[in-house]
N, C-alpha and C positions, 0 to 999 in steps of 0.2 A: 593646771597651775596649783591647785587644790592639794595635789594628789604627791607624797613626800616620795623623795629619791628612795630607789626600792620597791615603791609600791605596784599594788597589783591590781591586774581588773581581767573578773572574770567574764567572757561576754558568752553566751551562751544561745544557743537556737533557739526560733519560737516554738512555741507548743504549737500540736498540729488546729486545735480549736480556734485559732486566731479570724474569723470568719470578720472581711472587712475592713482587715488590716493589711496594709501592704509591706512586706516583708524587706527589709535589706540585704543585699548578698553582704557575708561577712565581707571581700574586698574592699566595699566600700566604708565599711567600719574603720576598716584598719587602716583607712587613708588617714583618719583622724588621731591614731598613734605613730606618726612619723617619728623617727630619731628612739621610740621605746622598741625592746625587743619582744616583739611577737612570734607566737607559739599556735600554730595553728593544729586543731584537732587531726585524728587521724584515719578516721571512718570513712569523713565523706565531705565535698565540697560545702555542704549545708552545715557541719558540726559550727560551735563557735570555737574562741580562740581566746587566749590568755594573752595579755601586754605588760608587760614588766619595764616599769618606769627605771629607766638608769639614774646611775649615783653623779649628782652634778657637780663641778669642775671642782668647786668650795669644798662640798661633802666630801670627796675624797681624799684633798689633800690635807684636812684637819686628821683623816684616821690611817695618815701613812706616821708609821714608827720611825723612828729616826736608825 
């Protein structure tokens, strides 16, 4: 909600030192960006991913020209 139309969130892998932490597969990250457009890395199922908040219904039609 925070997060303005357009905006962006980088989500990135843990570092390998995480000794004790239980790690998230990014899938289940990106359950929590439903409806934003995700960009997932391309190395490897581990990389993270970028989610790009879309422009909502308001925002949009205030910056359509006539």
């Amino acid at each position: 909600m925070r997060t303005p139309s357009g905006g962006v969130h980088v989500i990135l892998p843990p570092a390998n030192d995480n000794r004790g932490v239980i790690p998230l597969a990014p899938e289940a990250l990106q359950t929590l960006y439903r409806g934003w457009q995700v960009q997932t890395g391309r190395r490897s199922k581990r990389s993270g991913f970028t989610a790009i908040k879309p422009p909502r219904q308001l925002d949009a039609a205030l910056n359509v020209s006539d």
